[in-house]
C-alpha positions as a Markdown table, in Angstrom:
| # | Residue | x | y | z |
|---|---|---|---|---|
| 1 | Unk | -8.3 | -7.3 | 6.9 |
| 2 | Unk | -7.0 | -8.9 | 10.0 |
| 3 | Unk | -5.7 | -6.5 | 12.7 |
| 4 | Unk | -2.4 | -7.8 | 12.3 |
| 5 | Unk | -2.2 | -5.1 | 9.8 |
| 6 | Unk | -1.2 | -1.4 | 9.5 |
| 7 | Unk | -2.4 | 0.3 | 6.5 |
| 8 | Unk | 0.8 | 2.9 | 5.9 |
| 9 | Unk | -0.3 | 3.8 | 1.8 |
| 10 | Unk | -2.7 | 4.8 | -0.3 |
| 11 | Unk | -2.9 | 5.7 | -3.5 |
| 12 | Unk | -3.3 | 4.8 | -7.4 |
| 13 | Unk | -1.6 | 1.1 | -8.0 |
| 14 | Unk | 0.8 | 1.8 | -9.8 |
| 15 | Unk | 2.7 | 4.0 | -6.8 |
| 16 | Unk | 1.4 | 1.2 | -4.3 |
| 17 | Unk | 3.1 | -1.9 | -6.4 |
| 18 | Unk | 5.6 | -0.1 | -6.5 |
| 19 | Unk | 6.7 | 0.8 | -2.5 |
| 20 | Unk | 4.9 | -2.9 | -2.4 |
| 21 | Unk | 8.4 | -3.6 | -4.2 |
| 22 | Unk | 10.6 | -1.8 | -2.5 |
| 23 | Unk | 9.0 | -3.5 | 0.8 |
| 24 | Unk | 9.2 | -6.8 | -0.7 |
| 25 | Unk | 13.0 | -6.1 | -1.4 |
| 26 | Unk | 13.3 | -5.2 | 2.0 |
| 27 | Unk | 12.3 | -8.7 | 3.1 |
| 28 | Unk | 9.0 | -7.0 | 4.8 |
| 29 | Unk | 5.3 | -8.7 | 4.1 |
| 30 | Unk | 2.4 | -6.6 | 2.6 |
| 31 | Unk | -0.8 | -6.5 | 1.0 |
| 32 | Unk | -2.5 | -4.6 | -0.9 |
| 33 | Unk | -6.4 | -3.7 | -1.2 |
| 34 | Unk | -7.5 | -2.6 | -4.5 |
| 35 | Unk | -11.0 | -0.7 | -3.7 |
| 36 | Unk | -11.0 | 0.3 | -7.5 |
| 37 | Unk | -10.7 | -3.0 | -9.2 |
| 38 | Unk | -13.4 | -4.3 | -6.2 |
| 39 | Unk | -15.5 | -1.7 | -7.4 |
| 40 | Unk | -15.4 | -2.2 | -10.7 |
| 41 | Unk | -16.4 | -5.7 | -10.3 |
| 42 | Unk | -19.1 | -4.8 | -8.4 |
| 43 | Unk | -20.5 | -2.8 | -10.6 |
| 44 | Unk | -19.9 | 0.9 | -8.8 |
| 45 | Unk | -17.1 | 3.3 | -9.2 |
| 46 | Unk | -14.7 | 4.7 | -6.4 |
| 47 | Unk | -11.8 | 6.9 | -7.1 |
| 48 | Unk | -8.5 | 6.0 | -8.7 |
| 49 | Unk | -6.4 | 6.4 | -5.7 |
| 50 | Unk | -8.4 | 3.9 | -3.6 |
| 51 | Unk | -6.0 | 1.6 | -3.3 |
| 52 | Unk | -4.4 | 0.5 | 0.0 |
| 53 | Unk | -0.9 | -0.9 | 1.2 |
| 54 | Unk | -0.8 | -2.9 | 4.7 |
| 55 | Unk | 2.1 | -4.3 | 6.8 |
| 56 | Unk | 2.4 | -6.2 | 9.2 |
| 57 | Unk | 2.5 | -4.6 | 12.6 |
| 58 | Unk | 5.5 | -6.6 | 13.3 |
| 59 | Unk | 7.2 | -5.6 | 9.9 |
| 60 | Unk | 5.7 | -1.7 | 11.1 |
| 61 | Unk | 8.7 | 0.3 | 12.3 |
| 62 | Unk | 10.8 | -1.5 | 9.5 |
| 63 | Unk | 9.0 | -0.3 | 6.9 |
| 64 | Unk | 7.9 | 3.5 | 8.3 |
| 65 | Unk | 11.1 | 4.5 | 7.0 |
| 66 | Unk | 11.1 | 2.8 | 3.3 |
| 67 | Unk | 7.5 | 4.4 | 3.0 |
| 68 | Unk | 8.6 | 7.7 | 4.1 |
| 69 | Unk | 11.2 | 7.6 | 1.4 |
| 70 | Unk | 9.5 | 6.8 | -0.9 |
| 71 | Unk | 6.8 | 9.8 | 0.1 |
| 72 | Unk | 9.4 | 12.2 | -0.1 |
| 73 | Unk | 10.6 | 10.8 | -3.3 |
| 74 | Unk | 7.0 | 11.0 | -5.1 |
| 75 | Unk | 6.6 | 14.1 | -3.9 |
| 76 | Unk | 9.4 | 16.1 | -4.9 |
């Protein structure tokens, strides 16, 4: 991952497409990095939750507060 990334989620992928959404709606680049389904492929297993949102450090601030949202949101 280039350093122009912030990695601000992790979690199972259905909760990381979905703030992936919410940032996209936003108008804020991300990507995601699915260590499960790399994993698989590879022929080892890694947990469920292994899967990682990034945004761009320029996007960063912009997007701290959709992603604490939806933290509080999933958690409550």
């Amino acid at each position: 991952m280039s350093e122009d990334y912030t990695k601000v989620f992790t979690d199972n992928s259905i909760l990381v497409n979905r703030l992936k959404h919410l940032l996209d709606e936003a108008n804020i680049e991300s990507k995601i990095i699915d260590r499960v389904e790399s994993g698989r492929l590879a022929g080892f297993g890694v947990p469920t939750n292994s899967v990682e949102l990034f945004v761009l450090n320029n996007d960063l601030e912009k997007a701290q507060s959709i992603v604490d949202l939806f933290k509080t949101e999933i958690n409550s």
